[in-house]
DRENKEDO-312173 format. One record per residue (C-alpha): residue in one letter; x, y, z. Coordinates in steps of 0.2 Angstrom, whole numbers. Each point is the difference from the previous one (the first is absolute). Example, Ala and Ser with C-alpha at 12.3 -4.5 7.8 and 13.67 -1.06 7.14 Angstrom:
<sites>
{site "A"; {62; -22; 39}}
{site "S"; {6; 17; -3}}
</sites>
This chain:
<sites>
{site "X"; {-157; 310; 832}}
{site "X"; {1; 14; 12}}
{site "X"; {-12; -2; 15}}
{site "X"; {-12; 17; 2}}
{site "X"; {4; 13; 14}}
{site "X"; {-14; -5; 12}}
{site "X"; {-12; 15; -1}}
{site "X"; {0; -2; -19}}
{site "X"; {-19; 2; -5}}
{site "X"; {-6; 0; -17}}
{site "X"; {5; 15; -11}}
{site "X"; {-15; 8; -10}}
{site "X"; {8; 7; -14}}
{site "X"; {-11; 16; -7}}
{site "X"; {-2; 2; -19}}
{site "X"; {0; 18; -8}}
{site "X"; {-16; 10; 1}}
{site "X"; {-6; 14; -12}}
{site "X"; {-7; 13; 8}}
{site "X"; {-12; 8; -11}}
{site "X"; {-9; 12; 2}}
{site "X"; {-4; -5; 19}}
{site "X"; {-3; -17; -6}}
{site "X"; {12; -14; 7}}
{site "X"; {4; -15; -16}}
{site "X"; {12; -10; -5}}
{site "X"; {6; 3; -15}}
{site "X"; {-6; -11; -13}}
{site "X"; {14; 2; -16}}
{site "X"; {16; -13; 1}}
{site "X"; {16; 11; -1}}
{site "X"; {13; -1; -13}}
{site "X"; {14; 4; 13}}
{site "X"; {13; -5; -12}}
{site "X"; {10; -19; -3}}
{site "X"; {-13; -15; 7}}
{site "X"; {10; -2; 16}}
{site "X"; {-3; 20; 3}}
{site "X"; {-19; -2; -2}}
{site "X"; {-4; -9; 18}}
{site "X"; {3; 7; 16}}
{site "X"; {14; -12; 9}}
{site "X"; {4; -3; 16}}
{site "X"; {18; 5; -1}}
{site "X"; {2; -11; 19}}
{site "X"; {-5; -14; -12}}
{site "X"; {-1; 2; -18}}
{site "X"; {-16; -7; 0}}
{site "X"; {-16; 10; -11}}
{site "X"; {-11; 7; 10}}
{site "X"; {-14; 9; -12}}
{site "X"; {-1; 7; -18}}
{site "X"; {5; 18; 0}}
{site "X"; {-16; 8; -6}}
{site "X"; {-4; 16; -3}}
{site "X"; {-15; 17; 0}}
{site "X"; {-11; -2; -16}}
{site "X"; {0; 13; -14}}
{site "X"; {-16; 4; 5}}
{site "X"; {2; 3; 19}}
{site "X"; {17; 9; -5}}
{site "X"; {-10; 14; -10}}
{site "X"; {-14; -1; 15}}
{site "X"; {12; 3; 13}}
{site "X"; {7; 14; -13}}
{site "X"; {-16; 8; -2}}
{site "X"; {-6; 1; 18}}
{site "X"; {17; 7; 6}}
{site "X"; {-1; 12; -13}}
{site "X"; {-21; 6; 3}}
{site "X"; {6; 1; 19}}
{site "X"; {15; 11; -5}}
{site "X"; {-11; 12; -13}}
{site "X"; {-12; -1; 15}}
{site "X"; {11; 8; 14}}
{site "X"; {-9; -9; 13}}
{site "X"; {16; -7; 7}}
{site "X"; {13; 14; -2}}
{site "X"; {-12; 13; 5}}
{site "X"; {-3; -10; 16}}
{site "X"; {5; 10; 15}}
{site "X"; {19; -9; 6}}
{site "X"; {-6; -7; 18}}
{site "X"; {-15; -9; -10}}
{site "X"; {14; -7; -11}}
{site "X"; {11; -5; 15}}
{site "X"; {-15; -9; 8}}
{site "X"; {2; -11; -16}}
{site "X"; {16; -3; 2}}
{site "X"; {-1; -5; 19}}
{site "X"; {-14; -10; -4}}
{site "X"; {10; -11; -13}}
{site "X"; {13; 0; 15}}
{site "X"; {-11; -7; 14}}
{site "X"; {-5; -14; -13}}
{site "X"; {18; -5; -5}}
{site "X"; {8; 0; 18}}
{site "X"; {-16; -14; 4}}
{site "X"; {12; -14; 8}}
{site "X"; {-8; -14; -11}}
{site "X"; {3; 10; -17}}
{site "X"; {17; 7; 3}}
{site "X"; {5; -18; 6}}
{site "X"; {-5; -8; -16}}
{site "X"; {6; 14; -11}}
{site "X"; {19; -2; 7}}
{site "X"; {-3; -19; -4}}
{site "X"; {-5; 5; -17}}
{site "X"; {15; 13; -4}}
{site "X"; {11; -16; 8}}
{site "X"; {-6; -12; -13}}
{site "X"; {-1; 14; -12}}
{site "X"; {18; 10; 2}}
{site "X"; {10; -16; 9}}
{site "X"; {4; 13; 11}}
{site "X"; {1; -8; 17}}
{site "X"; {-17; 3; 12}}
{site "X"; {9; 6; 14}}
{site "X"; {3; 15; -13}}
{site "X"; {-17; 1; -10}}
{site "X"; {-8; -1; 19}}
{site "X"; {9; 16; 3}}
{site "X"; {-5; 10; -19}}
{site "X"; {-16; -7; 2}}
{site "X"; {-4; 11; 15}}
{site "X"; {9; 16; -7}}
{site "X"; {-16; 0; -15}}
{site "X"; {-12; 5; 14}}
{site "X"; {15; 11; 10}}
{site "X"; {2; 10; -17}}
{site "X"; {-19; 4; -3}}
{site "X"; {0; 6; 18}}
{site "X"; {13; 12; -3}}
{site "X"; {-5; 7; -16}}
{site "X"; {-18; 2; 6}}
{site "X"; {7; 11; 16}}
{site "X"; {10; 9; -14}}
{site "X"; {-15; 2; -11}}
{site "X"; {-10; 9; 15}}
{site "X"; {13; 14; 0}}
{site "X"; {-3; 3; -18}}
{site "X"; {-2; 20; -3}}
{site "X"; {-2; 8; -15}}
{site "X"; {14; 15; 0}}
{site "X"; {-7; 17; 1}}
{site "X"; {6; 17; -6}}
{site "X"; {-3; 17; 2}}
{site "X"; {1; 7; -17}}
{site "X"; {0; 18; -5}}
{site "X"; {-18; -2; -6}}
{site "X"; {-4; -11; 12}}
{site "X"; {0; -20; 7}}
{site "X"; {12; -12; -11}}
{site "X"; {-2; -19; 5}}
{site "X"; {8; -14; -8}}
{site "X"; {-7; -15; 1}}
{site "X"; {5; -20; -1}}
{site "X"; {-9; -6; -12}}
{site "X"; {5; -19; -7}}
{site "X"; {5; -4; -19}}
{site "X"; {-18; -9; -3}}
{site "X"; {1; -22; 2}}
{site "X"; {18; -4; 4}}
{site "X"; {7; -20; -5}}
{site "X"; {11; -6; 11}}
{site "X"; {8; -18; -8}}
{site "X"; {6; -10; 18}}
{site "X"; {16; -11; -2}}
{site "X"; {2; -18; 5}}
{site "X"; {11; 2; 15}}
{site "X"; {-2; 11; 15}}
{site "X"; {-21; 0; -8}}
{site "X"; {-8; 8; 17}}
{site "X"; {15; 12; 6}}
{site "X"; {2; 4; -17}}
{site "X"; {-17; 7; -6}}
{site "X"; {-8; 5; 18}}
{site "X"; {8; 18; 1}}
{site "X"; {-3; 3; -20}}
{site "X"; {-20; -5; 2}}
{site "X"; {-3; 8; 18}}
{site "X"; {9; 16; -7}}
{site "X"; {-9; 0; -16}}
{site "X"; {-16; -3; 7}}
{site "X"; {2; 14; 14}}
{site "X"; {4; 13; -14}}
{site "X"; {-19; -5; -8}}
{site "X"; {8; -11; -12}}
{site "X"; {-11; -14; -9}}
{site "X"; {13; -14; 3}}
{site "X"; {2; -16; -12}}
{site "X"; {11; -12; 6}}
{site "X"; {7; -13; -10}}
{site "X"; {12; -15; 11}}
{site "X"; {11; -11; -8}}
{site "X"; {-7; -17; -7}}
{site "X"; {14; -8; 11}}
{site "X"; {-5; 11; 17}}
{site "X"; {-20; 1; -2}}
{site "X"; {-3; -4; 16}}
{site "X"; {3; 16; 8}}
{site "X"; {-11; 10; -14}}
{site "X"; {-13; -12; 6}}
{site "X"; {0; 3; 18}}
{site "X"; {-1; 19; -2}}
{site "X"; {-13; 0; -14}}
{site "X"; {-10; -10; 16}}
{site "X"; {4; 12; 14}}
{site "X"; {-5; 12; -11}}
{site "X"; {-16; -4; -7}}
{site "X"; {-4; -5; 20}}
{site "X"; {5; 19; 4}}
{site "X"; {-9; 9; -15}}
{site "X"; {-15; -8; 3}}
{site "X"; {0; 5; 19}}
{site "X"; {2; 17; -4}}
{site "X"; {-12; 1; -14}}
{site "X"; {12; 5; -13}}
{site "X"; {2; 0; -17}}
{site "X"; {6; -20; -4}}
{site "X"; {9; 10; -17}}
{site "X"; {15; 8; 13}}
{site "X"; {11; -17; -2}}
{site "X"; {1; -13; -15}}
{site "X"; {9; -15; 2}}
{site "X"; {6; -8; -19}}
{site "X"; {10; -18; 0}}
{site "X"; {10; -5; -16}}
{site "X"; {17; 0; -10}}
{site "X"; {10; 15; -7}}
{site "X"; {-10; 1; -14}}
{site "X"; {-16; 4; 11}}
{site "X"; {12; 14; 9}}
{site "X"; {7; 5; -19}}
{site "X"; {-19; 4; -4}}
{site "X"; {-5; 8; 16}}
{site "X"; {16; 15; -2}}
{site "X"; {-5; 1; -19}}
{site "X"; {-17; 6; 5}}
{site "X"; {-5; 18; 1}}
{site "X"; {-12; -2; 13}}
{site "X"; {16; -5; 13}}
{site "X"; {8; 16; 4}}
{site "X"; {14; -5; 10}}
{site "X"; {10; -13; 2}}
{site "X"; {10; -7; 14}}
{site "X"; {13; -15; -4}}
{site "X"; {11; -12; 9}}
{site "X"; {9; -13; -8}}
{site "X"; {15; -1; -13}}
{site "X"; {11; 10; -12}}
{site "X"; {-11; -7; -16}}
{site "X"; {-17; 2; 8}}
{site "X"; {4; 17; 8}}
{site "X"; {7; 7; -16}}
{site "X"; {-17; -6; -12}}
{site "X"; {-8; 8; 12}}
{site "X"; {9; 16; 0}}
{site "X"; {-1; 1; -18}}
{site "X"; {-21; -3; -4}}
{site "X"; {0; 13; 17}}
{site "X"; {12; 12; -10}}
{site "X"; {-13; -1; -16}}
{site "X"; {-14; 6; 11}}
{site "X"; {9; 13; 13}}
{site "X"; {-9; -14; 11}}
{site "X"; {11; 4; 18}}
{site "X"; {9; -18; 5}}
{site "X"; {11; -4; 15}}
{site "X"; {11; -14; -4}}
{site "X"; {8; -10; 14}}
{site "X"; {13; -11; -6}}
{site "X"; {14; -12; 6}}
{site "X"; {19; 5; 3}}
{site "X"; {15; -7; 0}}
{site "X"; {6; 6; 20}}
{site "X"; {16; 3; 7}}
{site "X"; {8; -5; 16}}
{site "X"; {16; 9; 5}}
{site "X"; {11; -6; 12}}
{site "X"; {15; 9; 7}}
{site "X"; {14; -8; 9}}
{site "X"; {-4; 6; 17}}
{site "X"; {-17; -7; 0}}
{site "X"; {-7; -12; 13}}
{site "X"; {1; -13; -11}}
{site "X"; {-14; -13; 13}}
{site "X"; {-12; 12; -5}}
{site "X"; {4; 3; -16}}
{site "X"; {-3; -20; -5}}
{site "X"; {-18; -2; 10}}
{site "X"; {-2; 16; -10}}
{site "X"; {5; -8; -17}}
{site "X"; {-10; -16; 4}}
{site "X"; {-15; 10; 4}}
{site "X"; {-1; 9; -17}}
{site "X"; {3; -15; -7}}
{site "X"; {-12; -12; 5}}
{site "X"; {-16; 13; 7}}
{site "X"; {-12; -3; -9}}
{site "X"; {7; -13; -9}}
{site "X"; {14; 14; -7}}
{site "X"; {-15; 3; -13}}
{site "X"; {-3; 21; 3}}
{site "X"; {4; 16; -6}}
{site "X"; {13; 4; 14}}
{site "X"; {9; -17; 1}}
{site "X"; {18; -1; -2}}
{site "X"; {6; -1; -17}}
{site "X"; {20; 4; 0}}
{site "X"; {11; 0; 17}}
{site "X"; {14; 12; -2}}
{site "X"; {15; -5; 13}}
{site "X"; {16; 8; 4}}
{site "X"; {16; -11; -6}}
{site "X"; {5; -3; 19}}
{site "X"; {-16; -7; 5}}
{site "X"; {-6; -8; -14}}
{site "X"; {3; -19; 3}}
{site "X"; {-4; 2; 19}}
{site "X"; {-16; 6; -4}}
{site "X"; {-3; -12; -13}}
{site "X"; {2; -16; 12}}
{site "X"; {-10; 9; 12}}
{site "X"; {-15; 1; -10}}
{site "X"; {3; -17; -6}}
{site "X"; {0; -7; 16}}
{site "X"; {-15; 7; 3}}
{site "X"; {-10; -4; -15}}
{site "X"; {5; -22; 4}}
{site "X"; {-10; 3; 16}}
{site "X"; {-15; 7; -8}}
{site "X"; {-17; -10; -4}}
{site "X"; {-6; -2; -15}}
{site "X"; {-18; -5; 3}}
{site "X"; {-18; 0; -5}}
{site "X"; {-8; 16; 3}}
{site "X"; {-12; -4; 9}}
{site "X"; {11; -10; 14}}
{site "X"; {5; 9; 14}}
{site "X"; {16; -8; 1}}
{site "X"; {6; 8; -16}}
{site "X"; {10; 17; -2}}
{site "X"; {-1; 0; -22}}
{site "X"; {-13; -6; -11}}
{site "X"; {-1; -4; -16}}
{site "X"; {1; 10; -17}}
{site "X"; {-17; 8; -3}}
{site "X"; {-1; -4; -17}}
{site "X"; {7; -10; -15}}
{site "X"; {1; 13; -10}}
{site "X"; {10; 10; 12}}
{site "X"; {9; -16; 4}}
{site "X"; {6; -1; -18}}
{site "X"; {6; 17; -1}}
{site "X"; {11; -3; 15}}
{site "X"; {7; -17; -7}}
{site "X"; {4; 10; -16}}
{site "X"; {7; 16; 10}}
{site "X"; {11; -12; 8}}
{site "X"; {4; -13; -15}}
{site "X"; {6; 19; -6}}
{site "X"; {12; 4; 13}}
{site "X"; {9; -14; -2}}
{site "X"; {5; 1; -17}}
{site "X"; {6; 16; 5}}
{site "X"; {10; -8; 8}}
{site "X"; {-7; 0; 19}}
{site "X"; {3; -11; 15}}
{site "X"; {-16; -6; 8}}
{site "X"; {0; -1; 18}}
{site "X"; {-15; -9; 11}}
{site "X"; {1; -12; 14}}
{site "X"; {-20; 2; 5}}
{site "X"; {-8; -18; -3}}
{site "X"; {-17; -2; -8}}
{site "X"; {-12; -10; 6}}
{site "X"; {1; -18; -2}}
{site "X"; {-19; -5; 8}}
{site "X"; {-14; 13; 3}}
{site "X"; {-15; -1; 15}}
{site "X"; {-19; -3; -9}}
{site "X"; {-10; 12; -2}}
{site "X"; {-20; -2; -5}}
{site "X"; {-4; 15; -13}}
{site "X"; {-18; 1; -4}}
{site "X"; {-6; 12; -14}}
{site "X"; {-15; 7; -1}}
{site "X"; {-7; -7; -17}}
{site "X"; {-7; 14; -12}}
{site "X"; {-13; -9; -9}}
{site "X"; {-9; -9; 13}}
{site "X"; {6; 14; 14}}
{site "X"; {3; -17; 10}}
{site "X"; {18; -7; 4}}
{site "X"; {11; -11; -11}}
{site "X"; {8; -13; 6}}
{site "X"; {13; 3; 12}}
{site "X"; {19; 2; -6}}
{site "X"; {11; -8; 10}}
{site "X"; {17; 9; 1}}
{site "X"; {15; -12; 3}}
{site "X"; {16; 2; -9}}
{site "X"; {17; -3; -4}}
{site "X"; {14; 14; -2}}
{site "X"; {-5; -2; -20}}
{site "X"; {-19; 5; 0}}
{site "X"; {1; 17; 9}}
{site "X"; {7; 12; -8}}
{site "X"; {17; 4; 13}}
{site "X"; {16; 9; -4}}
{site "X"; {14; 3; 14}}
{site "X"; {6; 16; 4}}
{site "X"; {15; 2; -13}}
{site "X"; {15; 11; 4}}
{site "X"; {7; 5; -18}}
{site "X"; {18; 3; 0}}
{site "X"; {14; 4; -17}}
{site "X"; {-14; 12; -11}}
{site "X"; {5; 17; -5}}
{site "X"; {-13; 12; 3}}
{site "X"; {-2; 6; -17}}
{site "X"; {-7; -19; -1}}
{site "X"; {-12; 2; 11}}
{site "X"; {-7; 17; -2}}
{site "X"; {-15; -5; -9}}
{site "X"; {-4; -15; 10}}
{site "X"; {-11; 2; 14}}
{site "X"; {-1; -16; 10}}
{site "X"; {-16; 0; 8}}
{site "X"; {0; -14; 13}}
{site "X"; {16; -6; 12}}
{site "X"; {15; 2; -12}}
{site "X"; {11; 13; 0}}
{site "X"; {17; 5; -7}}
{site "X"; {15; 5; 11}}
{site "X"; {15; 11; -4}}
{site "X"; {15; 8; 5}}
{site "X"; {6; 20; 4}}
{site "X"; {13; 9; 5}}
{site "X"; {-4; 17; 1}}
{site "X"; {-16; 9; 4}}
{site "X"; {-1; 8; -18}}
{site "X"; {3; -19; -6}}
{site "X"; {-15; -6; 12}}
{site "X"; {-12; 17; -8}}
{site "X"; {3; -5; -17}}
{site "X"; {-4; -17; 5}}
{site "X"; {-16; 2; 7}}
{site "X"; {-7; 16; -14}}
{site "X"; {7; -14; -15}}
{site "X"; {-20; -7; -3}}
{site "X"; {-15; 7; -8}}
{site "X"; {-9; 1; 14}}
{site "X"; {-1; -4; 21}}
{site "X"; {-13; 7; 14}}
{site "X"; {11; -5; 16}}
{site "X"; {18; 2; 2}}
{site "X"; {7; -8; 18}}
{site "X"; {17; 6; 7}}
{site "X"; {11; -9; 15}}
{site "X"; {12; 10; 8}}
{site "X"; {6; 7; 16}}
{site "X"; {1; 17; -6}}
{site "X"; {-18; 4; 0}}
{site "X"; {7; 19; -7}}
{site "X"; {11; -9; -14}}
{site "X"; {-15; -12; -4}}
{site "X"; {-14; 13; -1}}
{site "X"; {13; 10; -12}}
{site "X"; {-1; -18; -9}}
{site "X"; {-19; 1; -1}}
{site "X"; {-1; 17; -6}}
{site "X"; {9; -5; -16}}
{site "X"; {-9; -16; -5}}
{site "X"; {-13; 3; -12}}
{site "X"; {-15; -9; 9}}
{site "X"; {-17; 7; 8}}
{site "X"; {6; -8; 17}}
{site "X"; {15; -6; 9}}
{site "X"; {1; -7; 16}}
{site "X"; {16; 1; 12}}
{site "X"; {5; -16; 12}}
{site "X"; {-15; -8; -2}}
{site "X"; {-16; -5; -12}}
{site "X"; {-20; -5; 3}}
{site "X"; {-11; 7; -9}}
{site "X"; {-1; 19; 4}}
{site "X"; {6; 13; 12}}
{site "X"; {-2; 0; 16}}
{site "X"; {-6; 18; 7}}
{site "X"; {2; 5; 18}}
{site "X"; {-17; 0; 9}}
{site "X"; {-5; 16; 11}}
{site "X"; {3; 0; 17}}
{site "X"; {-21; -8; 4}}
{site "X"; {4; 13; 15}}
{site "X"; {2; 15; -13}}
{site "X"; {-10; -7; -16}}
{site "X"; {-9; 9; -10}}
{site "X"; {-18; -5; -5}}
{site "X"; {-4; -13; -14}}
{site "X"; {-7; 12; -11}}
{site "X"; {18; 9; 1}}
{site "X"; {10; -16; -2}}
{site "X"; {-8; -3; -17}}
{site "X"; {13; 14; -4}}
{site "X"; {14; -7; 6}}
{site "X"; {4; -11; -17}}
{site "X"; {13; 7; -11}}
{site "X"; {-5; 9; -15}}
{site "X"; {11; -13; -11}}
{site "X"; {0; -13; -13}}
{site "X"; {14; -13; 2}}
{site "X"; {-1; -9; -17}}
{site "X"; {13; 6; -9}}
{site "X"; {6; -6; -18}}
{site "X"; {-9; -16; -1}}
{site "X"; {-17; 6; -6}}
{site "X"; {-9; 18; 1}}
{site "X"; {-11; 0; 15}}
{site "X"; {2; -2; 16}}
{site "X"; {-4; -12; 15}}
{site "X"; {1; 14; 16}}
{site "X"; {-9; 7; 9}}
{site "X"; {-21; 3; 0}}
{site "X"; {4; 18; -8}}
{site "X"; {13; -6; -15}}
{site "X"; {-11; -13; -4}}
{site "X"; {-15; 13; 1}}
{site "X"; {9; 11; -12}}
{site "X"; {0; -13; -11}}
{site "X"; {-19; -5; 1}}
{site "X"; {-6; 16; -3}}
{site "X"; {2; 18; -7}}
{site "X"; {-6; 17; 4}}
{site "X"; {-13; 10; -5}}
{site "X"; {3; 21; 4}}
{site "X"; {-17; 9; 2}}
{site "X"; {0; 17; 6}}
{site "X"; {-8; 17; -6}}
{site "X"; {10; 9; -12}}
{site "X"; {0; 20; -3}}
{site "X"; {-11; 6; -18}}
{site "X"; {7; 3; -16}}
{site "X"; {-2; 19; 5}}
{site "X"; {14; 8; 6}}
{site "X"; {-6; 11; 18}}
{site "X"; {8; 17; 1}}
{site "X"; {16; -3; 11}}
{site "X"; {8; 16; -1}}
{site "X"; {-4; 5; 19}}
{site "X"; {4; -17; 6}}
{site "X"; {17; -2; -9}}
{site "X"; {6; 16; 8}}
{site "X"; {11; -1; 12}}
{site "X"; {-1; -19; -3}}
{site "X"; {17; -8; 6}}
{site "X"; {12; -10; -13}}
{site "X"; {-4; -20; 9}}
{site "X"; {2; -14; -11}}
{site "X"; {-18; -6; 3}}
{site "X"; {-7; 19; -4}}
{site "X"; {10; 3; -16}}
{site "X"; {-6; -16; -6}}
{site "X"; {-21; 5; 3}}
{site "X"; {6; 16; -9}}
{site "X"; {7; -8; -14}}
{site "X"; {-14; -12; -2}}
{site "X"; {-15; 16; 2}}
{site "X"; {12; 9; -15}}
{site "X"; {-2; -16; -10}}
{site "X"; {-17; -1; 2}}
{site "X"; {-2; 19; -5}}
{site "X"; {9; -3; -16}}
{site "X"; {-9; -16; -4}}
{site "X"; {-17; 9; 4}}
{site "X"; {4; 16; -10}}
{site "X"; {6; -12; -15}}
{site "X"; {-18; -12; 2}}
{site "X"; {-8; 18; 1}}
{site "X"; {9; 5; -20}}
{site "X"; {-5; -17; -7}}
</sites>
């Protein structure tokens, strides 16, 4: 038995809470999550149970329902001036960013996700960073204004109504925070609904939350928290009273809810995985093309959206690269995520795990070669979990957390080599396994990387930065990143000697989506996101029915594309008026 790191306190795991409206509970219904195994949460360090998934009641679903709904027919919230709705959200920031709550939430998404703390230390923070932002955002709201011909036009921002937004397992808080912040800034009702294998982090908003709408003497309707299966979510997009829908997650989820949306003209956003290429040309550094390989696959446990699913290599430096990488990966630890020593963790959960084995059971009866030297852990430190109990709101017994390599739920990075693409188009590996193939030419390497259904990040080496940007411009993905990876662009800051004010570097985003083909939606900046969460209402006063007599003022009245059209449009109204005037 491993002996414990030597700061290693007690862990207090936190179960889901319902957030309903404005009252904290736990929720009180076992969840049918799928096979027995899938019903509990697991620690996947361990293997071990740590509670019965459970999940929101019927009746407290239809509460939560109702009060968004009477809070949205009530216009109380998106009626409310934009700075009052900002001081929500920096209030929800102030509580999140409290050192003891941020600390025990990235301990939470650790044991939740596997995802190492050092990582879930650093999202954790981002939650609070993100509200920040969108609120500054939120105080530059304007409605656009107009001068009309009869006179002010302004178009307003006005929300769909109460929008769902269904969280997924991995990535929970980085995931969801710029989705509820944005909704919410736009006068939203927001329902949130985490993943039964991620609650934690639905719980610890729900709490800052609650903490911050109570300070501010606001409605306690503005944000429900709902725990529980797909079934739970299935219901919640069926309803009529939902009138947007935000989801992230798979192909099958995503398309379900894509169709029941499509039934009801309900507007959805689907954020889906891709299957993401990595192009590497021969005159590549290749040292930094292997720390950049082993990065996408083992960040995060290789379990995102944006991970590495196919490295695409040139013939003459295919093999080098190969054992580059492989090198690597037998120095890299695989460890429990909460020790500080590790640099992987586990698999976050069996089901994913399953999928995985399967994906790869796949590939080699296709015929693949599997290539890993990383070892997995033999002996794991202790760990005390305590779990808050739901019946008694006391603590269960402590869960000791010791195991050996067959109890968590680890897989070594894989290197897949001998598939044909075609093979692999429809697989997406969501954790640290990817294929690897050959090129030759840079029409062979396109063709490549565009033969899948669907990717959101491309990545090419090379060090013709021209040839690889002509590269990127061909690949059918929302984003591709040239000679490196990490998880966004990174913009030039003004000179602080020449910098413009904060209000004016709110507008320094791009106006963009980078999503691409993997789902409709997008995950850019505050302002795609914003056109999502909201439509446009056009109010402006328009001429009569009664056509004025325009003889003088269309003479001498020049031939400009903008005047013909008001000529056209006061002859229309003539004839219709002279025609309503016969009936």
């Amino acid at each position: 038995m491993g002996e414990p790191p030597p700061s290693a306190a007690p862990v207090t795991l936190v179960r889901p809470l319902d957030l309903i409206d404005g009252d904290l509970q736990t929720p009180s219904e076992l969840a049918q999550v799928g096979e027995n195994e899938c019903n509990w949460l697991i620690d996947p360090n361990t293997g071990r149970h740590l509670y019965r998934i459970r999940e929101t009641s019927e009746e407290n679903v239809q509460r939560a329902l109702n009060a968004a709904w009477r809070l949205h027919k009530r216009r109380i919230w998106s009626n409310m001036e934009p700075f009052k709705r900002a001081e929500l959200l920096e209030c929800v920031a102030t509580e999140m960013s409290k050192a003891e709550l941020e600390e025990q939430a990235a301990l939470n998404d650790a044991i939740n996700t596997g995802v190492i703390a050092e990582i879930t230390r650093c999202i954790i923070p981002s939650i609070s960073a993100v509200f920040r932002d969108v609120a500054a955002r939120c105080r530059q709201q304007k409605d656009l204004s107009f001068d009309g011909v009869h006179g002010d036009v302004k178009a307003h921002q006005i929300s769909w109504g109460p929008t769902l937004i269904l969280a997924p397992w991995n990535v929970p808080g980085g995931s969801i925070a710029p989705k509820v912040a944005t909704a919410l800034a736009l006068g939203a009702v927001v329902i949130l609904k985490p993943s039964p294998f991620a609650a934690a982090i639905g719980a610890f908003i729900a709490t800052a939350f609650r903490r911050a709408s109570n300070t501010l003497r606001l409605p306690p309707a503005i944000l429900q928290v709902i725990n529980g299966s797909e079934t739970i979510g299935a219901r919640l997009v069926e309803d009529p009273r939902v009138r947007c829908v935000q989801f992230i997650g798979g192909v099958r989820g995503g398309r379900s809810v894509a169709v029941t949306c499509a039934g009801q003209f309900k507007p959805y956003m689907l954020e889906l995985g891709g299957n993401n290429p990595m192009i590497v040309f021969p005159d590549s550094n290749l040292e930094d093309v292997a720390d950049a390989v082993v990065m996408h696959l083992t960040v995060l446990n290789g379990q995102w959206c944006c991970g590495l699913g196919r490295l695409i290599v040139h013939e003459l430096v295919h093999d080098e690269l190969l054992e580059k990488v492989l090198n690597r990966l037998e120095n890299l630890k695989l460890g429990h995520s909460l020790d500080p020593t590790s640099q992987m963790g586990p698999i976050s959960n069996k089901r994913n795990l399953a999928a995985l084995t399967r994906s790869l059971n796949t590939l080699k009866e296709l015929g693949g070669t599997l290539h890993s030297r990383s070892q997995l852990p033999q002996e794991l430190p202790e760990y005390t979990v305590i779990v808050k109990d739901h019946e008694t709101d006391g603590d269960t017994p402590p869960v000791t957390c010791s195991c050996a390599a067959e109890g968590g739920l680890f897989i070594a990075p894989t290197l897949v080599t001998g598939v044909d693409v075609d093979d692999v188009a429809e697989i997406e590996l969501f954790g640290p396994v990817c294929t690897v193939h050959r090129f030759r030419s840079d029409m062979d390497a396109v063709q490549l990387a565009n033969n899948v259904r669907g990717m959101i990040l491309a990545v090419v080496f090379s060090g013709d930065k021209t040839r690889a940007a002509a590269i990127g411009q061909q690949l059918e993905t929302g984003m591709v990143m040239i000679n490196g990876v990490g998880f966004g662009y990174e913009i030039k800051e003004e000179d602080p000697a020449v910098a413009a004010p904060a209000s004016a570097q709110v507008e320094r985003e791009p106006r963009v989506s980078f999503w691409g083909w993997a789902g409709s939606g997008t995950d850019g900046p505050f302002s795609a996101m914003a056109n999502f969460f909201s439509g446009c209402r056009v109010v402006g006063v328009n001429g009569t029915m009664r056509p004025a007599d325009t003889t003088a003022q269309d003479h001498g009245r020049g031939s400009t594309r903008g005047e013909g059209l008001q000529s056209s449009r006061d002859k229309m109204r003539q004839s219709l008026y002279h025609r309503l005037r016969i009936i």
